[in-house]
C-alpha positions in Angstrom: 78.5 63.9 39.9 79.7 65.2 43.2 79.6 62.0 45.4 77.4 63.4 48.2 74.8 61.8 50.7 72.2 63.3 48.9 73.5 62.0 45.6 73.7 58.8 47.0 70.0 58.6 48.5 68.8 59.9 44.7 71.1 57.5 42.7 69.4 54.9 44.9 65.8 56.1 44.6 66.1 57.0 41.2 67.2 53.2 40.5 64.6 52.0 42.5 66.6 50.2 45.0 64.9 50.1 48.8 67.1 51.2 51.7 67.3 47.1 52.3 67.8 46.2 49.6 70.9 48.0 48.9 71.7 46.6 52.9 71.1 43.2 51.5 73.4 43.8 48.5 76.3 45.1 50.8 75.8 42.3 53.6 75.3 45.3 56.6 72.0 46.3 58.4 69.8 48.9 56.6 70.7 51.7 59.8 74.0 51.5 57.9 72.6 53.1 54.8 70.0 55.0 56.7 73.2 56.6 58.2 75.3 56.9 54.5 72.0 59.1 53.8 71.8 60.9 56.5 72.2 64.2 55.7 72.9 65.9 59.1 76.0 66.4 61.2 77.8 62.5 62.1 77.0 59.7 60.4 78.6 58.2 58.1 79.6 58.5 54.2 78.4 56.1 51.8 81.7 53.6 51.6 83.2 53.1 47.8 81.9 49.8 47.3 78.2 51.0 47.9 78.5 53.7 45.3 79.4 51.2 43.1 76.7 49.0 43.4 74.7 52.0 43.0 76.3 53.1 39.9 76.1 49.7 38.7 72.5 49.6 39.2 71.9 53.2 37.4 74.4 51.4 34.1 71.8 48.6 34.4 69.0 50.6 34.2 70.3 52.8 31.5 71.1 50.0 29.5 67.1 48.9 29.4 66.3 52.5 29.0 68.7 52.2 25.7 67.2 48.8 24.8 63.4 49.7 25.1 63.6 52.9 23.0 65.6 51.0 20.1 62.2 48.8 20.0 60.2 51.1 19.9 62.3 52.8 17.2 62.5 49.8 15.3 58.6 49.4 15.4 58.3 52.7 13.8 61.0 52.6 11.7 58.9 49.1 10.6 55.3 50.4 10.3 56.7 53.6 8.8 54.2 55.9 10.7 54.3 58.0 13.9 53.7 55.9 16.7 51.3 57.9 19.0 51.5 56.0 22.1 53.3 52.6 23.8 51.9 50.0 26.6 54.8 49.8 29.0 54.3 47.6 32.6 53.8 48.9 36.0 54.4 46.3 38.9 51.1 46.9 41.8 53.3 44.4 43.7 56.3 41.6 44.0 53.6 38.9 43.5 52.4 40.1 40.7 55.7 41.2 39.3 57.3 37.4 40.0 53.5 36.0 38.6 53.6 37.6 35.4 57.3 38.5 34.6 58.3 37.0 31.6 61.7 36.3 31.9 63.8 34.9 35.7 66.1 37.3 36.0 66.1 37.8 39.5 64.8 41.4 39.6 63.1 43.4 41.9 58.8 45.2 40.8 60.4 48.3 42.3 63.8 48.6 40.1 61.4 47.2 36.9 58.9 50.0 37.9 62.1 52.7 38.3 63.0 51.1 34.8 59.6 52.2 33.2 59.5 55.4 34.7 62.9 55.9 33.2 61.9 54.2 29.8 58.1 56.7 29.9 60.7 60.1 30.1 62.9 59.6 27.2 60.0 58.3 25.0 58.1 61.5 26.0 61.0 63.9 26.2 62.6 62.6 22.9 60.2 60.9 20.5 57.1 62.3 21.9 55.8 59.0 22.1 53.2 58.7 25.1 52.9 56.3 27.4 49.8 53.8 28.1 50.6 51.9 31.9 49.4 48.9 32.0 49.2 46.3 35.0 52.0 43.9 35.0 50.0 40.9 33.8 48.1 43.2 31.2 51.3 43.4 29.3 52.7 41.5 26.3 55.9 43.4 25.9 58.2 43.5 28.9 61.5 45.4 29.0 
């Protein structure tokens, strides 16, 4: 990938990382990566050490994408069917993300929502498995 400002913002968005967020993560003001993203003339480009916390980020999140679809593998592989459909979360909010979350790992509803979105495409794209949102606390499978 060609390491560009646009690049950047969608590796970002894509992860579901807020402009703060990734300001928070680096220890600068959020007009820093307003101006790593701003695509006209000036500003700044994204520093090294930004891109990898982005790129870490996009590893995270590929490695749940990788997880989830080996479950839901596994359940088909186990009922020995086609599996028509999943229930995968979508967070309506941080509250109810941190109420009904089941594990403390610290995350934020808008990467977990990026996650699911992520998780929904390659179920669709590659097992034509469809996807059934469900509110956060409506779910009894979290990945």
């Amino acid at each position: 990938m060609r390491r560009t400002k646009a690049a950047f913002r969608a590796t970002r968005e894509m992860v579901g990382m807020t402009q703060q967020a990734l300001a928070d993560a680096m220890g600068v003001e959020v007009r820093s990566v307003k101006r790593w993203e701003n695509a006209g003339l000036g500003g700044y480009n994204p520093p090294e050490d930004a891109w990898t916390v982005l790129l870490e980020a996009r590893g995270a999140q590929m490695a749940v994408v990788d997880e989830a679809v080996s479950r839901v593998e596994a359940i088909v592989d186990e009922r020995g069917d086609d599996l028509k459909s999943v229930e995968i979360p979508y967070w309506s909010s941080a509250e109810d993300y941190e109420r009904w979350h089941v594990s403390d790992d610290g995350g934020d509803w808008r990467m977990a929502n990026a996650n699911s979105r992520a998780v929904a495409a390659v179920l669709d794209s590659l097992l034509a498995i469809e996807v059934d949102w469900v509110s956060g606390s409506d779910n009894l499978v979290v990945f």
